[in-house]
C-alpha positions in Angstrom: 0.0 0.0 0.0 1.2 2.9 -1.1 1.2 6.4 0.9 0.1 10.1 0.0 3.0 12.2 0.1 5.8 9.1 1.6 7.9 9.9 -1.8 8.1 13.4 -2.7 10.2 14.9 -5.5 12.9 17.2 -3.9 11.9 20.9 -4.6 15.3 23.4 -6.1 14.0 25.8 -4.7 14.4 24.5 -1.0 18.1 24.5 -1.7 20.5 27.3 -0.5 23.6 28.6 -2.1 25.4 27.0 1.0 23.7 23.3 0.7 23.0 23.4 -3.1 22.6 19.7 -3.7 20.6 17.1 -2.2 21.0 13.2 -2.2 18.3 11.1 -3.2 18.4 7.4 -1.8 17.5 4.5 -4.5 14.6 4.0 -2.3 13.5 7.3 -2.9 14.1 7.0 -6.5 12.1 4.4 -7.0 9.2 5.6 -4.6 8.6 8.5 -7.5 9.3 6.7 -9.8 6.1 3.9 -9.2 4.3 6.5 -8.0 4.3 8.2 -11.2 3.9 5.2 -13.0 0.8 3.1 -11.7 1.4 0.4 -14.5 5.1 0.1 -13.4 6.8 -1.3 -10.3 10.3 -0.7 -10.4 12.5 -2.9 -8.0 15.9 -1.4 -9.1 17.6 1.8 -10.9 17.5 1.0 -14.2 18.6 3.2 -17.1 15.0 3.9 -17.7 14.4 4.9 -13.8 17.7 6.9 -14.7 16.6 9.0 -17.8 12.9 9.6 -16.5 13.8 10.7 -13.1 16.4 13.4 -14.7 14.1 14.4 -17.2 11.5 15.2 -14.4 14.1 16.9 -12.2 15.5 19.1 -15.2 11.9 20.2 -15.9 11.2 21.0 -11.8 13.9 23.4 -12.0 17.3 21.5 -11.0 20.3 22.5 -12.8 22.3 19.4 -12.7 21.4 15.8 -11.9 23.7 12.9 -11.8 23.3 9.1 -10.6 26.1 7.7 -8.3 25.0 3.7 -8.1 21.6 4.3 -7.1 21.6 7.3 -5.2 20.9 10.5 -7.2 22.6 13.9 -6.7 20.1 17.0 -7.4 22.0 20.3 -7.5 20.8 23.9 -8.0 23.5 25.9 -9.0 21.1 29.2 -8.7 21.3 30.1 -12.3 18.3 32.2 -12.4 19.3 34.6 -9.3 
């Protein structure tokens, strides 16, 4: 059973110029991921959990995304400022 709210996408704008970047566990990953995808369930970080989750993060504003293993590293280099 999934819950409202357990896996939320990291927001940029949350980020400071002093802690720019965020980690995102594989758990968390995967949490958005089948969340956004009700006729998926993901069990591991595959390239196609990859891609989609740094489309979506490119589009919510984050300037630079990159995948270490499973974790994912979200950065907002304030750009826009």
């Amino acid at each position: 059973m999934k819950m409202a709210g357990q896996y939320v996408f990291p927001d940029p704008d949350n980020r400071s110029k002093n802690d720019p970047c965020i980690i995102v566990s594989s758990k968390k990953v995967l949490g958005i991921y089948n969340r956004e995808h009700d006729d998926e369930n993901m069990q591991k970080i595959t390239q196609k959990v990859q891609d989609w989750f740094k489309e979506e993060a490119i589009e919510r504003g984050w300037d630079d995304v990159r995948f270490s293993g499973g974790q994912c590293i979200l950065e907002n280099q304030f750009k826009n400022i």
